[in-house]
N, C-alpha and C positions, 0 to 999 in steps of 0.2 A: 959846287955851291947850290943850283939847283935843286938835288939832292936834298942836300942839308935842310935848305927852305919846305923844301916838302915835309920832311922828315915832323920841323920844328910846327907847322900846321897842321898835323896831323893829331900831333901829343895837344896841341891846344883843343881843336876842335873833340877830337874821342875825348880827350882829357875832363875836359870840363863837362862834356854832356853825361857821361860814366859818373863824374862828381855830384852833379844835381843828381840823378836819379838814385844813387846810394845816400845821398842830403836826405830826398824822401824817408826811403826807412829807415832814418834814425831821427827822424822829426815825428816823424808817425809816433815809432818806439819808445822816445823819450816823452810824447804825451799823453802817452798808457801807463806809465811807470814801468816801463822793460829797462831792465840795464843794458847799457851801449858800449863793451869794455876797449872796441876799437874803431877809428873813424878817419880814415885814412886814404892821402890823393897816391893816387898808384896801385899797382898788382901786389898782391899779399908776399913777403920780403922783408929782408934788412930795412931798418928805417930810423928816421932821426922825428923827433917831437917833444910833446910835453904832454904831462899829463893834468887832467883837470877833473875832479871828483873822482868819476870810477872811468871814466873815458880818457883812453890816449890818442890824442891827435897828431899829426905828424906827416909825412912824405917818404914815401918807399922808394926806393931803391930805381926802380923803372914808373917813373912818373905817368903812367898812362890808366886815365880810368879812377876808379879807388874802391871802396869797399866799405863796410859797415857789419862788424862785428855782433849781431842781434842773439842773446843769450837767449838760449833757450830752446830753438827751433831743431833740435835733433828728432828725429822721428822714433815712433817703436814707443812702446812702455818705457816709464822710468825703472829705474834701477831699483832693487830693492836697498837696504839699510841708509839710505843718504842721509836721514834724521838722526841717526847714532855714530854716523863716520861722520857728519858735521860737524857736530859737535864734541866728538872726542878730536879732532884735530884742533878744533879754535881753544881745547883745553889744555891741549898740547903746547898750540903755536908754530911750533915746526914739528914734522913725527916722518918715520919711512913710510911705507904702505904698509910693512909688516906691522908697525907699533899700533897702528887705528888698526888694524885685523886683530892682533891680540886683546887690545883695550874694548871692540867691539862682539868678541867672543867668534868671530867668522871667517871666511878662509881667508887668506891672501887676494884670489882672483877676486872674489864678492867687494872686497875693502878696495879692489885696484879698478871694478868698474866704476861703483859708489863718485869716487877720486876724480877718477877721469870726467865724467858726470858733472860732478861739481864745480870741477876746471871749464867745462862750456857754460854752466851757468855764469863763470864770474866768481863764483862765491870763493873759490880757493885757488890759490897758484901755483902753477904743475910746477914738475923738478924744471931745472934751468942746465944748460950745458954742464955749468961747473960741479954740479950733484952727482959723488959719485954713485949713489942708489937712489933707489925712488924717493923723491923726499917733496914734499908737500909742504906750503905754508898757511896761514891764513891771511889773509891781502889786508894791504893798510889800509888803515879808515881813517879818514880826517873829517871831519864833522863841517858841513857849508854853514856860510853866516848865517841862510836862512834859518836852520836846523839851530842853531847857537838862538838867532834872535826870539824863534819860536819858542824852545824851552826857557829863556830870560822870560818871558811876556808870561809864560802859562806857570809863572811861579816853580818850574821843574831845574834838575838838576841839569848842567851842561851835559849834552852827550859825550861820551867817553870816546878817546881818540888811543889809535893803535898803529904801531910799527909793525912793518911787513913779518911775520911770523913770529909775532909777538904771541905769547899767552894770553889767555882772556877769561873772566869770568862768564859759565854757560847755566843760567840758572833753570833756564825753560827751555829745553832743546825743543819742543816742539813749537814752541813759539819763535825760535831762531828760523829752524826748515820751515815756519810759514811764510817768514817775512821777506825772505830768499827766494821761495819758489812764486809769492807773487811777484816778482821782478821780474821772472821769464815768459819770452812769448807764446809756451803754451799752455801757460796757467790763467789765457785771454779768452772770452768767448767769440764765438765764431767771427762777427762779424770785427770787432779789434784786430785778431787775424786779417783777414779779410781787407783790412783797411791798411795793416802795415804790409801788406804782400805787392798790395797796387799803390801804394804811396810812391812809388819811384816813377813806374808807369805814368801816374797824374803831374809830376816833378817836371816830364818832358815835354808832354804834351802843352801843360801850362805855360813851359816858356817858348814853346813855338807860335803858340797862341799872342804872349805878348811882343815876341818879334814880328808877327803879323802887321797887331795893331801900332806899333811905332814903325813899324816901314808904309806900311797905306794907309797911316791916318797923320802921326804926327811928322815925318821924313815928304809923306808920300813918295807920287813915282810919276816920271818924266813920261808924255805923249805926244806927240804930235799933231800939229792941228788941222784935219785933213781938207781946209779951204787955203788958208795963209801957208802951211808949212812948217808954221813956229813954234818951239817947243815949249810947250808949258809944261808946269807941277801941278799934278792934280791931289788934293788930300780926301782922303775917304772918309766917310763916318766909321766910328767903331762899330757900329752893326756889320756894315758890309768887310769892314775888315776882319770881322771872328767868323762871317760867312765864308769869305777867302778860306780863312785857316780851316775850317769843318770841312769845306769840300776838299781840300789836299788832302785831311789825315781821312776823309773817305776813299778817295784815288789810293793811299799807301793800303789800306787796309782789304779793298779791292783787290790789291797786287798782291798782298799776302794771303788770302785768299786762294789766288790762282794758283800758289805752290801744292794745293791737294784737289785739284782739278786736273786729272792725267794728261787733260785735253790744251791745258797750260800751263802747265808745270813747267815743261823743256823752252818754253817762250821768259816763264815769268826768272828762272833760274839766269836765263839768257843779258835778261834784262837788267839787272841785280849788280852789284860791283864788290870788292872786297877790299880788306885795309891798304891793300894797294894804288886803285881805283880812286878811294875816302881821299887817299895822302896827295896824288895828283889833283883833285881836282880841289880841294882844300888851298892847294898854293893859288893854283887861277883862280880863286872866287876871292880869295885872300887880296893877294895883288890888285885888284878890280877896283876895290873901295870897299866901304865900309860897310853902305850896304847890301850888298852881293854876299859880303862873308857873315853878315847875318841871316840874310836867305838862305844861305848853304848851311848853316848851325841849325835853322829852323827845321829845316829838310832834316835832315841827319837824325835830330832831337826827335820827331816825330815814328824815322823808320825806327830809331831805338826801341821807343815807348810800347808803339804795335809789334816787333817782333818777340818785344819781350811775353807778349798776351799769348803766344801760343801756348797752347798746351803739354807743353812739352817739359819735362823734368830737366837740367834745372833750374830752367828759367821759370819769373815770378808765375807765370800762367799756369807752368806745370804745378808749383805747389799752390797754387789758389784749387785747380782742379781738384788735388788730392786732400785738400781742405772741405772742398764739398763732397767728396766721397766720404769723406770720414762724417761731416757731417748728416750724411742721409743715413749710410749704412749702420752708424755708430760702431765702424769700428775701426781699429788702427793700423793704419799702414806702417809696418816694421821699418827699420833703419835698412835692413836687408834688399828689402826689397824696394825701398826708395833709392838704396846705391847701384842694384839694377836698372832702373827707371833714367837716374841719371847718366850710367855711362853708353845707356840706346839712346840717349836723345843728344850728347855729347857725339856720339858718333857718326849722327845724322849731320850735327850740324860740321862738323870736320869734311863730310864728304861735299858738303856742299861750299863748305868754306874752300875745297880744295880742287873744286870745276870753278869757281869764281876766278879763284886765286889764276886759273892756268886763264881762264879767260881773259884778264885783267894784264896779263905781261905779254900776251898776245897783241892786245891792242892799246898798252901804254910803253911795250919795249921794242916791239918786232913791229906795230903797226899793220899787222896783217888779218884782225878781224873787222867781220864785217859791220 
């Protein structure tokens, strides 16, 4: 039972702080006009949901964490023909790969990246299990009341509504490929970027910040009165309570810090716990009361937010950094070598995830660290 209880405070606490910070970039995204095609509590998987405009929301399969779907953010040059295989597919409605490479005059491969391309924007929807060849549609469009009530007001025609691989009228292909590629995240300037990379980061920080001020100012917190003995509740100002909170997420950022100081590194590693660690002490803070397991969410919330800022691919730091490389250098970092980037920094953190992991069953199963 024990177990269980741990298990079930674990998926709450990861669960919901992995939830706000992907909440961020798609709050970010959706106030830029990026398309958002998934939005989802859990690890990427089977899932149940609904869909609502171009966004499906829903719950996967392993409920832990979740994710947000942000069109666009592939690395490297675009493809070439996307404005000709756009458009000969939405002409189409459904077509194989071969039929847009015929209809676009280009090879197969050129019409299968184009394709693929398009499927990260959103703009088209890749083959499905049951397709026995490549086959591609053009995604449903259903027109929001906004959209309905704006063209009512502006005297215009209702926007036209489409079934999944429906044919469609393409009069201005090139004004279709515009309206499409501003949707995606890197048709944003820097700082837009910039703003949806850290949006999850500030998601955390923010709600550590207001667990702060509702536990020492509106809850406050029990002391002792060192003449009588007696316990009073002491409630804080909100100044001193956002002070509280600055100096913690200084202490974490301190601590993260010391992971590239050789001189601490073996100290601060030492220090550090892992989804093991989280899930034990998740039940005791949990158990305790109410607000203990908000100071443990706050804690948590915050190591997210700062370890997410390292520089490291491919977490948000790492592509903020290579966001500013691109923006000094003015040039582009390939998908290639952004897949290299991610699986050194994936790797780093596996090794470090896997001295925690051994340090954490040490001293939550054997009891024998120090």
């Amino acid at each position: 039972m024990d177990i269980l209880i741990m298990i079930v405070c674990a998926v709450i606490s990861i669960g919901f702080l992995v939830f706000i910070h992907e909440g961020g970039h798609y709050l970010a995204s959706r106030a830029f006009g990026v398309r958002v095609t998934e939005f989802m509590l859990g690890l990427p998987g089977p899932s149940i949901g609904f869909t609502k405009g171009e966004t499906r929301y829903g719950v996967t399969a392993v409920p832990l964490g979740g994710y947000a779907k942000v069109c666009g953010m592939e690395a490297g040059p675009l493809q070439p023909h996307l404005q000709e295989v756009l458009a000969a597919l939405y002409r189409r409605g459904t077509a194989n790969m071969e039929d847009v490479a015929r209809d676009c005059g280009i090879s197969d491969d050129a019409a299968y990246d184009a394709l693929e391309e398009l499927v990260e924007w959103g703009s088209v929807v890749g083959p499905t299990k049951q397709d026995q060849y490549n086959t591609y549609r053009a995604p449903r469009v259903q027109p929001t009341k906004r959209a309905l009530k704006k063209a009512e007001k502006a005297g215009l025609p209702a926007p036209a509504s489409y079934e999944l691989g429906q044919a469609r009228e393409v009069a201005d292909p090139h004004a279709l490929y515009e309206s499409e590629y501003r949707q995606q995240y890197r048709s944003l300037p820097f700082w837009k970027r910039s703003v949806i990379l850290l949006a999850g980061i500030f998601m955390n920080l923010l709600f550590a910040m207001l667990v702060f001020i509702i536990v020492f100012s509106i809850i406050g917190f029990q002391v002792q009165h060192p003449e009588t003995g007696e316990i009073v509740t002491i409630h804080a100002s909100v100044l001193q309570a956002l002070q509280a909170g600055f100096m913690y997420i200084g202490m974490v950022v301190q601590a993260v810090i010391g992971l590239f100081n050789p001189a601490t590194a073996a100290q601060t590693v030492s220090d550090s716990t892992s989804i093991v660690g989280i899930a034990v002490m998740s039940k005791d803070y949990f158990q305790a009361g109410l607000v203990e397991a908000l100071e443990f969410m706050a804690m948590i919330s915050v190591s997210l937010g700062i370890m997410n800022l390292l520089p490291i691919p491919p977490l948000d730091g790492g592509r903020f950094v290579v966001e500013i490389f691109q923006k000094v250098s003015s040039k582009m970092v390939s998908q290639k070598a952004m897949n290299y980037m991610s699986l050194a920094g994936m790797a780093l953190f596996l090794g470090f995830f896997a001295i925690m992991l051994n340090q954490d069953i040490q001293r939550f199963v054997f009891g024998n660290w120090g």
